[in-house]
N, C-alpha and C positions, 0 to 999 in steps of 0.2 A: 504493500500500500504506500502511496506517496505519505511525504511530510505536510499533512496542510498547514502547517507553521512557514512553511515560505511558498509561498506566490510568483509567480512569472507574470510581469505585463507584457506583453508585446504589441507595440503599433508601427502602423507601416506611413508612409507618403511615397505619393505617385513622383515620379521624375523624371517620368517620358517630356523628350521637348516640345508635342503640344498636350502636355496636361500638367503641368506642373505643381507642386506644393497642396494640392487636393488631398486631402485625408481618405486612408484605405483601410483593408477590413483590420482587426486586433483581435488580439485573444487573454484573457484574464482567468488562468489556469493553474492548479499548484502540482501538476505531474512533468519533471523533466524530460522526459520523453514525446508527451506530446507537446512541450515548448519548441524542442531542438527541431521537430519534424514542421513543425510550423514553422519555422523559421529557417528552415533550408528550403520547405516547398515556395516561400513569399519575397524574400531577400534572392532580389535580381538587380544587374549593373543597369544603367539606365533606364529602372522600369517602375523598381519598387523597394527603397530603403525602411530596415526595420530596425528601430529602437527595442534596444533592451531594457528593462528595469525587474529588481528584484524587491522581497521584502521579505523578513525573518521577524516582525512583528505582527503581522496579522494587517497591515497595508497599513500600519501608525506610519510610518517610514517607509522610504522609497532610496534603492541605491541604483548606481547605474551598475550594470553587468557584462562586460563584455562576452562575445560570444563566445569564448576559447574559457571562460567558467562554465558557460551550460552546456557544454560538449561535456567536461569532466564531469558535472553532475549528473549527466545522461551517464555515462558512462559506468560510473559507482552505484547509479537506483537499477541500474539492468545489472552488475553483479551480484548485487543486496538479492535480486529477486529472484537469481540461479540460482541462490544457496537452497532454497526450498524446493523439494523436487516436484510441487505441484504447480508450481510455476518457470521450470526449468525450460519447458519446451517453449513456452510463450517469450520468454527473457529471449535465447536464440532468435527466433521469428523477429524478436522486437530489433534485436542487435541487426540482423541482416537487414530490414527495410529501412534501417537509420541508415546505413551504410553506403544501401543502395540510391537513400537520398542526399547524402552525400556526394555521393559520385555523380548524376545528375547537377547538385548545384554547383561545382567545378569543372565541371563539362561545360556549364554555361558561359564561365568565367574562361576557360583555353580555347574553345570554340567562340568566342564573343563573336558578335557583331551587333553595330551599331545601329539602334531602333528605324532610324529613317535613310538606311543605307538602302538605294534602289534597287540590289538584288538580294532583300536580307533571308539568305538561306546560308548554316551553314557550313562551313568546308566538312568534307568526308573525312580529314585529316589534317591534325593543326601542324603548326609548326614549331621550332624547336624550342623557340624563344616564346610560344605560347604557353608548353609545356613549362618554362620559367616560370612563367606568368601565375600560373595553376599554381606552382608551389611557394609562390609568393603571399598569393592569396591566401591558401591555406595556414600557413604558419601565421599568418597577422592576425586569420579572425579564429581560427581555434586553436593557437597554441602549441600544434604540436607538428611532425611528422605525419605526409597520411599513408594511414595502415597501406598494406599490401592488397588487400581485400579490394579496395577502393581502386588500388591503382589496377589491378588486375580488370576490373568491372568497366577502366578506362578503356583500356584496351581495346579488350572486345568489342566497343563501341566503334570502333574505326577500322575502317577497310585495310589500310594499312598496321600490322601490327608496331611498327616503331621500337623496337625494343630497349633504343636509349630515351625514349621520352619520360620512361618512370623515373628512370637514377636522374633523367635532368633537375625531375619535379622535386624527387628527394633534398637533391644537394642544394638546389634554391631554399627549401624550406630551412634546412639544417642554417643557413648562412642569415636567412632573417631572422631563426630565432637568436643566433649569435650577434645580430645587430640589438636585438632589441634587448638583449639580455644584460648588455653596454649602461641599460639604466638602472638595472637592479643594485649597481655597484659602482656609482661614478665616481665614488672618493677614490677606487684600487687604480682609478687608468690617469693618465697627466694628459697637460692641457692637450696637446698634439692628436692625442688618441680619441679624447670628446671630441674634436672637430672632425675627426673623421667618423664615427660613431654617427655623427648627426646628419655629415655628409650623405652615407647612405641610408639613414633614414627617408633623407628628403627625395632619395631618388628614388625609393621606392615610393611615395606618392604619385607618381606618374603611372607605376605599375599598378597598382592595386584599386585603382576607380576611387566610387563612391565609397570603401572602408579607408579612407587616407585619415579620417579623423583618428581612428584606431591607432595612429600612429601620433595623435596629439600628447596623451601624457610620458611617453617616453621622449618626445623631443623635449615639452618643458622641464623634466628633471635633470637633461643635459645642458639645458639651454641657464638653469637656474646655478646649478654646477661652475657654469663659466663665469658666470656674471660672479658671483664669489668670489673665484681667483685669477681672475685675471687683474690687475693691478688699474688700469682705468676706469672699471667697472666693482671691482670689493668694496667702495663703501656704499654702495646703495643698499644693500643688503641689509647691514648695520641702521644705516638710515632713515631706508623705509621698507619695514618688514612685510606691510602686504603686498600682497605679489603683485593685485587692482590697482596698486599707485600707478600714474601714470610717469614715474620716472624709471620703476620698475619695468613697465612696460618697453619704455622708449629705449634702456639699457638692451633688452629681450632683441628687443627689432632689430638695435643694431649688431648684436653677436647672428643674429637671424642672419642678418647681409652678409657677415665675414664669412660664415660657414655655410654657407650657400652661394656662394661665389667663388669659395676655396680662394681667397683672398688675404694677401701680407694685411694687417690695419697698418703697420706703414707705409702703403706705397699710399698714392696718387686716385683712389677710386671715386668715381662721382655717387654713385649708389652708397657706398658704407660712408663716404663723407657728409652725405645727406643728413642719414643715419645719424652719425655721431652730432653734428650739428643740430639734430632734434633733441637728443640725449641733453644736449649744453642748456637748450632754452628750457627745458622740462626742470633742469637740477634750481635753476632760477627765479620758476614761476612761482607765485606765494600760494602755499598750500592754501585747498581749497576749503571752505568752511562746511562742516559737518552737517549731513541732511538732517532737516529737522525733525523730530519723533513721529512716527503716523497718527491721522487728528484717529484711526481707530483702530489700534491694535488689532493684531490680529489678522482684519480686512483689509481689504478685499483678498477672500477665501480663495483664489480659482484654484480649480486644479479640474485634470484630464477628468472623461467618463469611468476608467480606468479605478485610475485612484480614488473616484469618488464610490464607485460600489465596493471596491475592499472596505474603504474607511467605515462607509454603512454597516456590511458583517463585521466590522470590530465594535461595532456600536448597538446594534439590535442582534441579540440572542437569534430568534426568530430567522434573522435575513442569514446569519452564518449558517444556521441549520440547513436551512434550504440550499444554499450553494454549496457547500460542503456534499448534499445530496446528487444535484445536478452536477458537480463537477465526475462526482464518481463513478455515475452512468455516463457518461461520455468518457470518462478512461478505460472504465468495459465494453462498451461499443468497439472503442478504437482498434482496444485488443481483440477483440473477436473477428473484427473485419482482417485483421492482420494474420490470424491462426488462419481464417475462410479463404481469406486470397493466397495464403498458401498450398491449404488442401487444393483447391481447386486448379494452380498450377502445374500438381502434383500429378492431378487427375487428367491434364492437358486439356482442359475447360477454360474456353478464351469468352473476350466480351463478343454483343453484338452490338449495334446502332450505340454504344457508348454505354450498354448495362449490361453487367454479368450474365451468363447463361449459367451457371451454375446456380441452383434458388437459395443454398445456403449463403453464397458471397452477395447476392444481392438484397436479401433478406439483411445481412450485416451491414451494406453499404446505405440504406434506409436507417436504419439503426440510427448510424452514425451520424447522418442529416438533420435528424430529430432532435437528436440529443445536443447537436452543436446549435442548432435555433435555439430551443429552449433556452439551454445559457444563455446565448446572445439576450435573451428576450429578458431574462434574469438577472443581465450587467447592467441594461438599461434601465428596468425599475431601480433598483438600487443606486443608480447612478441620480436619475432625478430625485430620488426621495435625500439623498446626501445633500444636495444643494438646497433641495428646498430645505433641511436641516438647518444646514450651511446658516440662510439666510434669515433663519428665526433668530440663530444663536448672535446674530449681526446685528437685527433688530433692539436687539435687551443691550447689545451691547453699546450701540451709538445712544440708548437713555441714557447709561451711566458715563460714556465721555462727555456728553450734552452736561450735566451736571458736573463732573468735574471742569471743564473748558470754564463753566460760572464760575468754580469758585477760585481756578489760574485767573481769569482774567479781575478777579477782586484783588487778588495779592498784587499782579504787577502794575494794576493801574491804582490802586490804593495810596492816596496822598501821606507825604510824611510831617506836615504842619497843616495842620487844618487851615480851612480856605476861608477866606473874610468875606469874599464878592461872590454874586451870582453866575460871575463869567469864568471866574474860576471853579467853580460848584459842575457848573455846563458841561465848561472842557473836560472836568473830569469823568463826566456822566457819559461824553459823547467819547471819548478813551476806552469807557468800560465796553459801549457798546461797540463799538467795532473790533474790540478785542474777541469778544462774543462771535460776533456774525462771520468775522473771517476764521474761525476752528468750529463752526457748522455748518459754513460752506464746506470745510475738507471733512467734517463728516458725514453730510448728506451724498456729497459725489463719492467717496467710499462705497456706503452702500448705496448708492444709486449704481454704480458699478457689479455689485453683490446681486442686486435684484437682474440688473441687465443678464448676467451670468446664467444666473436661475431660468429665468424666461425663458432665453434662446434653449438651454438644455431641455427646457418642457417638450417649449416646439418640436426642437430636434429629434424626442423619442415618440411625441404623442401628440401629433397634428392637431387630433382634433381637440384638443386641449381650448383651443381659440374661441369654440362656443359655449355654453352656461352645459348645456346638454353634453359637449363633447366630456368637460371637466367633469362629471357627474360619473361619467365612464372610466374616467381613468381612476375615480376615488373607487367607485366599485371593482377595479383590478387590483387597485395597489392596498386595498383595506379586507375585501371580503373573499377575493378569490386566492389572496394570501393569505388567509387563515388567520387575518387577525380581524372578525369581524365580533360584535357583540354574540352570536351564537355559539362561535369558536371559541371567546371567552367563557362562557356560560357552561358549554361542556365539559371543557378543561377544568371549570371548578367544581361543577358535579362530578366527573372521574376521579378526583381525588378523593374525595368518600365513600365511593364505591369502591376505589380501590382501597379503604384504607377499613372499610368496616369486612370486606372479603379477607383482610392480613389479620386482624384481630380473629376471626371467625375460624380460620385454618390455623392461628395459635392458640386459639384453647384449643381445642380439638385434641389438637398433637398433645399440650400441657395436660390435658384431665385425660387423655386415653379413652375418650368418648368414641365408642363406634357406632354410628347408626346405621338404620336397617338399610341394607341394599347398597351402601355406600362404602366403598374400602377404606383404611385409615389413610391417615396423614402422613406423608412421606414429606424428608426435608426441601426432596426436587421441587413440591409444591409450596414449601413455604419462600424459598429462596424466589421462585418463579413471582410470587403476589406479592414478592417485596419491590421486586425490579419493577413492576409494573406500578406500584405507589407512589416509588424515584419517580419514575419516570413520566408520571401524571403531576407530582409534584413540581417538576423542572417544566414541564409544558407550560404549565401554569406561570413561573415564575417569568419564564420566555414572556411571555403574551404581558405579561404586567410590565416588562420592561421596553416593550418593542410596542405595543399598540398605543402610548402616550407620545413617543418619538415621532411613529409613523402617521398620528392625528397634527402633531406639530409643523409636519413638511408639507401636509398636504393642508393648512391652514395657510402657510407662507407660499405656496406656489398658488393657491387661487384669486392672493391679491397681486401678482406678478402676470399670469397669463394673458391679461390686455396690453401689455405693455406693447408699442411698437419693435419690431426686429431689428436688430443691431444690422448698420449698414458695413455694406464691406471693405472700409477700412478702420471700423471699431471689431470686426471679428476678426481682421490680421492683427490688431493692435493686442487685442487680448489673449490670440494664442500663442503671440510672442511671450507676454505677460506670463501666463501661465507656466509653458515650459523654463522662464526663467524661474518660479516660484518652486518650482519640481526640483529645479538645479539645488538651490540655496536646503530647501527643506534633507534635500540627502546631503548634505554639505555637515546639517546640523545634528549633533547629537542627540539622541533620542531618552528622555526623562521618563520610565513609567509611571503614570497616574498615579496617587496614592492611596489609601482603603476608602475613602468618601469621593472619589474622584465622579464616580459612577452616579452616586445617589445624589452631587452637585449638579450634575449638568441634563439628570433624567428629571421631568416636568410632572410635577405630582398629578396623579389623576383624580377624578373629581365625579362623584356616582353621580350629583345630577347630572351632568353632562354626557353620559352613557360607556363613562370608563366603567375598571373594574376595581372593587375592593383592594385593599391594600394589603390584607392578612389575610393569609389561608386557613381554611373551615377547620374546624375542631374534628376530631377524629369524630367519624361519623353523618357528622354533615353531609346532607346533600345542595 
C-alpha cells in the first residue's frame, strides 16, 4: 500500500508554439508509481512541461521535487511491494511498464522533432549525437544511468540496431552526473575547476530543452561558491547575505559572463565589463527601504487547485476519508489494467478501433476511466470548498486588522501636547483619518483579491454556479451527496447507540454466561467485531461534527462571491504569477505543527438552531 502521508502534485503547461502557457491536465495522487507513469506518459519537449511538487504533511507544505526523486521513490515502493509474494507478480508487471515508459519518453527526447517542423515524422534511426542527447536527458531529470532494460527496448525500436548508441547514451549520462555532482562538493574543487564545472553545465542547456531549469540549482551553488572566493567579489557575501539583494545578484550575473564566455576578467571584454560595471553601480545604490507589513496577514491566500484540495483533506476529516478512498480504487484499477494488458499480450490478444478485444483488459481499461474522473471530480470539490474556506477565514480576519489599523492609526497620529485651537484639533482628526482609510484601502483590495480568487475557482469547476438555481446545485453536491447532509448526520448519531447498546448486550452475555434459547454463546470474534463497529460509528460521527460546520462555512463565502464579475485576462496572468510565486516562498518556509487547540480554534462552532449537529455524543444507549 502507498504512504498516504506524502502526496504527489503534478501539473502540466502546454508549450506548443501556437498554444502556449494554457494550463493542462494534473494529477493529485499519493502512489509513486502512478506519479512516475504520469509523468513520463505527459512531460514532452515542446508540447507539455510538468511541474513536480511533493508533500510529507498531509499538503500543510509543499516542496518542489525533482524528477530523478520520484524515479527512486518508484523504484523502492515496487521493491517494498516484491517483498510480499502476493504482490510479487504485480510489482514485476509494474517495474516493466515503468520501464517500458520510460523508454518511450527518451525515445521522444533522441528521436525529437520539432512540433511545426513541415515533415514532422520521425527518423527510423537517430543519430549518434542524438543518442548523447538521450543520455543527457536522462541523467539530469532522473539521476541516474539508464538500466539496460530501457536501452535494450531502444533498440529494438529502430531498424537499424546501432550497437554503439547504448554505450554512447551510457557515457553521456555517467559524464552529467559527474558534472553535476561538481555541486554537491564545491568547497573540494578550486577556482579553475568551478568554472569549468559551470562551463559544462551551461552547455548542457542547449542539450537538454525544456529540463534546462533542472540544471538551475546546481549552477547557483557554483555560481555562489565563486562569488565567495574570488577576491572582487568575497565581500558581498559578508555584506549582503541574501542571495535576492540585488548586488548579490549583479555579482551572480557577472561571474554568469566570465564562465560563460570562458573569459580572462582581465582582459578587455564588453559583455563581462558591462557586467562588472552593473556590479559597481549596485554596490552604490542606497539600500532599498523594507516592504511595509501586509494591511492583512496572511492574505491574499492563492494557491493552485492542487494544493487547495490537499489543504481541505488536512482540514475536514470527512474530505480525507473520501480521497484517501478514491485514491485507492484508482491505484487498483491501474494495477489491474496492468496484470490485464499483460495477460492479454500473453495470450497474443491485440486492440481493435482503439479498444481491447480481450473483455478482461477492456473491462480494466473502463475501470480505470472511472476511477481517474471520479478523482478528478473529487480534487475539484475540495478544491472550491478550500477557497471558499480560504475566504471566510479572510473575512474574520480583515475585522480584526480593521480594528487594529484604528487603534495604529490612534498611536501614531496621537498628539504629544495637547492642542489649544480648533485647527489644530482638525489637522489632527483629519491625520487620524487618512491614516485609517489608507490601511483599509490595503485591506479591502487584499481581500477583494481573496474573493476574486474564490469566484473564478467556483466558475472554473461549477458553471452553473452563476445562477441562484445553478448554486442551489452545487450546495446539494458539495453538502448532501457528500454525506454530510442533516440525515447523514442524524444517522451517524443514531448508529452510535445502536452500536453501542449491541456492545453492552454481547458483554453481558459473554460476562453472566447467559445462553439463550436457539442462540449460540458469545464468542470474543463477536465482541471484538461490535466494538470496531462503535469506533467506528463513533469516529463517523466525530468526522461529520468536524467537517459539516467547515463545509456550511465555504459554501456560505462562495454564495456571496458567485456574482462577482470574471477576472479579465490580464488579472488571471497576474494572479497565477502571484500564486506560483506564493507556492515558491511557502516550501521555502518551515513548517510549524499546529498545537493541541489549533483545530478547535479555527473549527466554527455549530449551532442546533441553524440545523448543525450536537456537540456531544449520546450516552450509551441513546438513540
Amino acid at each position: 500500500m502507498p504512504d498516504t502521508s506524502r502526496q504527489y502534485a503534478l501539473t502540466s503547461i502546454y508549450t506548443v508554439p501556437w498554444w502556449p502557457s494554457e494550463p493542462g491536465p494534473s494529477l493529485l495522487i499519493n502512489d509513486p508509481v502512478m506519479a512516475m507513469r504520469w509523468y513520463l506518459g505527459n512531460e514532452r519537449e515542446q508540447s507539455v512541461v510538468v511541474t513536480l511538487r511533493s508533500s510529507t504533511d498531509g499538503g500543510a507544505t509543499w516542496q518542489a521535487l525533482p524528477p530523478g526523486e520520484l524515479w527512486a521513490h518508484t523504484l523502492q515502493h515496487l521493491d517494498a511491494v516484491a517483498q510480499d509474494p502476493d504482490g510479487r507478480h504485480a510489482a514485476a508487471l509494474l517495474r516493466e511498464q515503468v520501464e517500458a515508459d520510460a523508454a518511450e519518453w527518451i525515445d521522444h527526447r533522441i528521436r525529437f522533432v520539432e512540433p511545426d517542423d513541415p515533415t514532422p515524422y520521425r527518423p527510423d534511426n537517430p543519430t549518434l549525437f542524438a543518442w548523447q542527447r538521450g543520455g543527457d536527458v536522462w541523467a539530469l531529470a532522473l539521476g541516474t544511468v539508464p538500466p539496460d532494460t530501457v536501452l535494450q527496448r531502444l533498440v529494438a525500436e529502430y531498424t537499424d540496431p546501432q550497437p554503439g548508441g547504448p554505450g554512447i547514451t551510457r557515457a553521456a549520462a555517467r559524464q552529467t552526473l559527474d558534472d553535476l555532482a561538481a555541486a554537491q562538493s564545491p568547497a573540494d574543487l578550486g577556482i579553475p575547476e568551478l568554472f569549468q564545472a559551470y562551463q559544462r553545465l551551461e552547455l548542457l542547456t542547449f542539450t537538454v530543452g525544456q529540463l534546462h531549469d533542472l540544471l538551475l540549482p546546481a549552477q547557483e551553488i557554483i555560481l555562489d561558491q565563486l562569488v565567495a572566493r574570488l577576491p572582487e567579489t568575497a565581500d558581498v557575501i559578508t555584506s549582503h547575505p541574501n542571495p535576492e539583494h540585488p548586488v548579490r545578484k549583479a555579482a551572480a550575473t557577472y561571474l554568469h559572463r566570465i564562465a560563460r564566455q570562458g573569459v580572462d576578467p582581465r582582459q578587455d571584454n564588453r559583455s563581462v565589463r558591462e557586467a562588472y560595471d552593473e556590479l559597481a553601480a549596485a554596490r552604490t545604490e542606497p539600500t532599498a527601504p523594507d516592504a511595509p507589513p501586509p494591511a492583512l496577514p496572511g492574505h491574499p491566500r492563492l494557491m493552485t487547485d492542487l494544493e487547495a484540495a490537499a489543504a481541505w483533506r488536512a482540514r475536514s476529516p470527512a474530505a480525507r476519508r473520501d480521497a484517501e478512498m478514491h485514491m485507492g480504487d484508482l491505484v487498483r484499477a491501474h494495477t489491474r489494467l496492468v496484470v490485464a494488458s499483460a495477460d492479454a499480450a500473453a495470450q497474443g490478444v491485440g486492440w481493435l478501433n482503439a479498444r481491447p478485444s480481450d473483455p478482461v483488459e477492456a473491462a480494466a481499461v473502463d475501470s480505470r476511466d472511472y476511477f481517474e474522473q471520479r478523482l478528478k471530480a473529487l480534487n475539484a470539490r475540495h478544491s472550491v470548498l478550500m477557497h471558499g474556506f480560504v475566504l471566510d477565514e479572510a473575512k474574520t480576519a480583515a475585522e480584526q486588522a480593521k480594528h487594529q489599523a484604528v487603534v495604529a492609526a490612534a498611536q501614531a497620529t496621537l498628539p504629544l501636547t495637547p492642542r489649544t485651537t480648533a485647527a489644530e484639533t482638525h489637522a489632527d482628526h483629519e491625520a487620524f483619518e487618512a491614516h485609517i482609510t489608507a490601511a483599509e484601502t490595503r485591506i479591502d483590495q487584499a481581500l477583494g483579491e481573496q474573493r476574486q480568487h474564490a469566484r473564478d475557482a467556483l466558475h472554473r469547476h461549477f458553471p452553473q454556479a452563476a445562477a441562484s438555481t445553478g448554486m442551489h446545485q452545487v450546495r446539494t453536491q458539495l453538502m448532501d451527496r457528500a454525506g454530510l447532509g442533516l440525515d447523514a448526520v442524524n444517522q451517524a448519531y443514531q448508529a452510535i447507540g445502536d452500536t453501542s447498546r449491541d456492545l453492552d448486550d454481547l458483554k453481558s452475555r459473554q460476562v453472566g454466561g447467559r445462553v439463550e434459547f436457539g442462540r449460540p454463546p458469545v464468542t470474543d470474534d463477536q465482541v471484538t467485531e461490535a466494538t470496531r463497529r462503535h469506533t467506528h460509528a463513533r469516529q463517523r460521527f466525530e468526522d461529520l461534527r468536524v467537517s459539516r460546520p467547515q463545509t456550511l462555512a465555504a459554501l456560505n463565502a462562495l454564495d456571496r462571491v458567485r456574482v462577482l464579475d470574471p477576472s479579465g485576462p490580464e488579472g488571471s496572468a497576474a494572479r497565477a504569477a502571484r500564486i506560483a510565486a506564493q507556492s515558491r516562498e511557502r516550501a521555502l518556509q518551515p513548517h510549524t505543527p499546529p498545537g493541541p487547540g489549533a483545530t478547535a480554534a479555527t473549527t466554527h462552532e455549530p449551532q442546533q438552531q441553524n440545523g448543525q449537529v450536537p456537540q456531544t455524543a449520546p450516552r450509551t444507549g441513546m438513540r
